[in-house]
N, C-alpha and C positions, 0 to 999 in steps of 0.2 A: 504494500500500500504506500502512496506517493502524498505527501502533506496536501498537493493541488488537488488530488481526489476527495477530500475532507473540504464539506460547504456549511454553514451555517446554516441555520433550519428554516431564517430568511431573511432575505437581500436588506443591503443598506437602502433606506431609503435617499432619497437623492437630496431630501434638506440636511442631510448629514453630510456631504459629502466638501472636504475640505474647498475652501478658497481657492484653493492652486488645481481645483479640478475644471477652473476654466481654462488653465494652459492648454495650447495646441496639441503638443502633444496627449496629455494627457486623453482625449477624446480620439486617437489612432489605437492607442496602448485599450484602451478600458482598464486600466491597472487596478481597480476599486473594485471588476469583476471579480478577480482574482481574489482569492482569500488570505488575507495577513490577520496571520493568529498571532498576538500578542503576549508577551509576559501580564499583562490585565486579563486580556481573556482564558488565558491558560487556568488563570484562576477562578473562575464563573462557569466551566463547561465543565462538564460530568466526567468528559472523555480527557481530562488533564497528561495523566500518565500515557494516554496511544499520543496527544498530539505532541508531548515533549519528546517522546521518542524517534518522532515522523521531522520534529524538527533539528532534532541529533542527527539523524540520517542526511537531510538536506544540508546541513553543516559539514558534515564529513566527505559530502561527493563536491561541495564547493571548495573546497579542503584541496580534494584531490585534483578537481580541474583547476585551481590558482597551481599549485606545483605542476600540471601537468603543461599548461601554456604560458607559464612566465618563463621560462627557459633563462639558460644563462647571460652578463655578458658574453659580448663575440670578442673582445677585445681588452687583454690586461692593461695597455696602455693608461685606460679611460680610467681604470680603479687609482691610479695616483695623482689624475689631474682634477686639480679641487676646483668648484665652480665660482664664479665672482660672487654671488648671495651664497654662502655655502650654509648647510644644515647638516648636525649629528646629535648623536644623543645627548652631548652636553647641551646644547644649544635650549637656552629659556627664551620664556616671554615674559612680558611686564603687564598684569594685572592694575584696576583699578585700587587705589587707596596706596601704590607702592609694592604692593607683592608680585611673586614672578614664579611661574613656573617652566618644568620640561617644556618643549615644542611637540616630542616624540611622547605616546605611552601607548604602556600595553592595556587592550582590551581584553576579558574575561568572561563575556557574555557566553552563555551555549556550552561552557564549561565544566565536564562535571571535576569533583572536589581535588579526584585523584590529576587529572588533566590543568586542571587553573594551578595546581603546587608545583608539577614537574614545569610547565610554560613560564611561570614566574623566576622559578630559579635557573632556567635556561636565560630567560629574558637581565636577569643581573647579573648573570656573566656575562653577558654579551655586552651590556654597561647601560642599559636600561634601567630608568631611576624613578619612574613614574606608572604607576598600575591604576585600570579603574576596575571598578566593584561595585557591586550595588546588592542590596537586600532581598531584589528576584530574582540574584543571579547563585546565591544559597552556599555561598564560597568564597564568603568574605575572612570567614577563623581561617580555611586554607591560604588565603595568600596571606594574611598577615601574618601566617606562621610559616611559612614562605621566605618572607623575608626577615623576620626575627634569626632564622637559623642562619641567614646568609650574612647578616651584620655580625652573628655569634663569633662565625668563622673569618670574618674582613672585617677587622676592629680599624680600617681605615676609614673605612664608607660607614657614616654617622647616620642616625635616623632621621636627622633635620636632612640630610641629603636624599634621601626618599620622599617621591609624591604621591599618596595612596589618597584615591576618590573613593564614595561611597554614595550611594543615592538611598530618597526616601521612597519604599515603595507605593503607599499611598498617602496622597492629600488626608486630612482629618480634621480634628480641633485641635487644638494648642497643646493640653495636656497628652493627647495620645503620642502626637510628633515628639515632642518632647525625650518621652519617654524610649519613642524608639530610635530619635537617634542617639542617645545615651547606650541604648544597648549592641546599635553600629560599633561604636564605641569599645563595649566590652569587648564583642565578638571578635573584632580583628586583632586586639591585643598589643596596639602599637602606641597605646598612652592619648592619642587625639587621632581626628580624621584629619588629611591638610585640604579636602575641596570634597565638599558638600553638598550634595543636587537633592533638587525637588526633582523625581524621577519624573514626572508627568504633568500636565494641568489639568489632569483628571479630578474631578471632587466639586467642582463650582468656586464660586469666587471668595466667600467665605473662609471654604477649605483650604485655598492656597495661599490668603492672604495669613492664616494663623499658623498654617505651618512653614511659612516664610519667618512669624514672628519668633517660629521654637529654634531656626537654624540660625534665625541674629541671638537669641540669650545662648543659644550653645557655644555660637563665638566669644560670648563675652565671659563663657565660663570657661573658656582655654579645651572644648573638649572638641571644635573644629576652630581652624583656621581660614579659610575665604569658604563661604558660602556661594552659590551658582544656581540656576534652574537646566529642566532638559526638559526638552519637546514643546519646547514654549514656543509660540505663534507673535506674531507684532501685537497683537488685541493682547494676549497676556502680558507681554514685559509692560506696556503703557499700561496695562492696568494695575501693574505692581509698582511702577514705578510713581506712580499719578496716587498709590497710598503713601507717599512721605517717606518711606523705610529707612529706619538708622542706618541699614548697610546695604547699600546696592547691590544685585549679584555682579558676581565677577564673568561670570561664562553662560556659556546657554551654549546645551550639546545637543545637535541635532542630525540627521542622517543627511550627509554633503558630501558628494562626491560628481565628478565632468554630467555623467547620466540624472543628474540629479542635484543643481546648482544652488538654489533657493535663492537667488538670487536679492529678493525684495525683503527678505528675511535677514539674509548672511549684512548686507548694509545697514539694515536698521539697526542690529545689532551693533556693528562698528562704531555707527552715530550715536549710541546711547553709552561706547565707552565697555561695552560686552564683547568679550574675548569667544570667538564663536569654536568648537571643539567639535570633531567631524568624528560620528559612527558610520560604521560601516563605510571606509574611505575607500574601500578595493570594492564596493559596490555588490560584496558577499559571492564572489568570484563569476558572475555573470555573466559580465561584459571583456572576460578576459583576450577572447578569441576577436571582438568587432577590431578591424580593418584597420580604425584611425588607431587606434590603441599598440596594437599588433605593429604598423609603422612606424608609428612615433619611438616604439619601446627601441627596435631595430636601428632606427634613424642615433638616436642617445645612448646604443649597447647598454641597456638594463633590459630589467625583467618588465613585463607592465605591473606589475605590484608597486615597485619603485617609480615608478613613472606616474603613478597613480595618488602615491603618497607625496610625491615632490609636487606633483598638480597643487595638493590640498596644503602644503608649505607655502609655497607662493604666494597662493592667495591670501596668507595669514591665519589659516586655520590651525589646529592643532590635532593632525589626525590620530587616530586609538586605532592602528591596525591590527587583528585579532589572528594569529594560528596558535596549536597545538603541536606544532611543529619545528624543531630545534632550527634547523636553515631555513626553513620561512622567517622566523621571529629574527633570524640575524638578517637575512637578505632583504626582507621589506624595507628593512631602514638604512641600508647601504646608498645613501644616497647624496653621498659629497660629491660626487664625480660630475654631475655633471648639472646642466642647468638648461628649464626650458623657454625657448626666447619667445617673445610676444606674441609671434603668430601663429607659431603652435599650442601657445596656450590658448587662445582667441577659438584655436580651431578642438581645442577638447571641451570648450567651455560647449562650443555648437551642437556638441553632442546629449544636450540637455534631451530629456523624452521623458521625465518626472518619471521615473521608476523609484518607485518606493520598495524597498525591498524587507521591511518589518511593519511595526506600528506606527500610524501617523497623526497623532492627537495633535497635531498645530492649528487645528481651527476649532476645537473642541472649548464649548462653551465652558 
């Protein structure tokens, strides 16, 4: 059985269907046909355990077609010549209020406990300093223990020098938030979170406004440090923003990647001073094989993964590229070498066709 065989029992209505379902493309694609089962909805269907499994399966053949068509450099020359904007794992960004984080981290979505602990300690060797997590992803004790054992043994790399995310999984009232993200907190074992997400704008406007209000006292009680939202729409951050909040979010991570630009989003963001953070940057290995992809990667000797991630660098994003995979995790982010000039980026940008390839709560009241 194939996750696309699996429908809901019935259709979205069309007053539901986001904003961005006037784009062009989106009306060629029907992509809202299709069924995107969510970490929300996983939890509300009867059938949770077959569609988690249906979605382990889809992971692991995107898994396999990213390794099967990114293929090597053609040419060692390219791996020592560093590009004029160059980008590695050290390489931060400057948050609002003065904070800064990685540019690179690893993603742990679709992971299960024993796969997120062997990826993380692959991904700190490899010199990865920044991990996301979140509370639907049920594997937040594994990486923070993860990385506890990996400081245990490099008493060089200090834990202020690691960046671990965590998200809330739902919106609520204040005392609930509160509560769980305190126990974020407990579960990963690393003494505070350093970046803090409201995982959704799922709950109504109430909901998000209070447990906005529980991730500004957890900062002030030293048990996160910058707070952020995800899957937040333009109507959400002005409607957060437009409540006064002692502490602005720093980020808003949303699904960006060439197939899927947000274009009107990723800017607003910008102009409000929001560090936009890109899931799903390699587009969940879909798009590995299209043409422009496939040339461009050939044309810059990488892989398209690399090519993929250095798109989502450019722009200023900060992508979370996600394997289970010892040489994916090191070769997705190999990407000093080289640099893509204007018109090639112009021409991956073209390749927008609103493919959503999870959940898309950004017009969600």
């Amino acid at each position: 059985m194939d996750l696309d065989s699996v429908r809901l029992k019935s259709p979205r209505p069309a007053s539901m269907l986001p904003a961005e379902s006037s784009h062009p493309a989106f009306a060629r694609r029907h992509c809202f046909d299709r069924t995107r089962l969510t970490p929300h909805a996983l939890r509300l269907t009867p059938y949770a355990s077959l569609i988690s499994r249906l979605h382990q399966q889809r992971a692991q053949r995107s898994e396999r077609g990213n390794e099967a068509h990114q293929g090597r450099p053609t040419s060692n020359t390219y791996i020592t010549k560093m590009a004029d904007d160059s980008f590695s794992l050290a390489s931060r960004i400057k948050l609002n209020k003065g904070a800064s984080m990685p540019r690179l981290h690893l993603g742990v979505y679709l992971m299960s406990a024993s796969e997120a602990s062997k990826a993380v300690t692959s991904a700190l060797e490899a010199g990865y300093r920044a991990f996301d997590s979140a509370q639907m992803y049920r594997n937040e004790r594994h990486v923070g223990n993860s990385i506890l054992e990996y400081l245990k043994t490099h008493p060089e790399v200090r834990r202020q020098d690691i960046h671990y995310t965590s998200k809330l999984a739902s919106n609520s009232d204040y005392e609930r938030a509160r509560k769980s993200i305190a126990k974020s907190v407990k579960e990963c074992g690393l003494g505070y979170i350093d970046l803090f997400l409201l995982h959704s704008p799922y709950g109504g406007k109430q909901a998000r406004l209070e447990s906005w209000r529980a991730v500004e006292d957890a900062i002030e009680a030293g048990e996160v440090r910058i707070g952020g939202v995800s899957n937040f729409g333009t109507k959400h951050i002005d409607e957060l923003l437009a409540s006064n909040p002692r502490i602005k979010p720093a980020v808003n991570q949303i699904e960006v990647h060439p197939f899927n630009t947000r274009t009107a989003l990723t800017e607003h963001c910008i102009k409000n001073d929001i560090v936009v953070e890109a899931y799903a940057p390699l587009a969940r290995a879909l798009r590995m094989e299209h043409p422009t992809i496939v040339e461009l990667a050939k044309k810059y000797s990488c892989t398209s993964g690399q090519l993929l991630v250095r798109w989502s660098l450019q722009h200023g994003f900060v992508p979370l590229p996600k394997s289970v995979r010892k040489e994916r995790i090191v070769g997705n982010v190999s990407i000093e070498h080289f640099k893509i000039n204007e018109a090639d980026m112009k021409k991956m940008d073209d390749l927008d066709e609103y493919l959503v390839t999870d959940w898309n709560p950004v017009d969600t009241d």
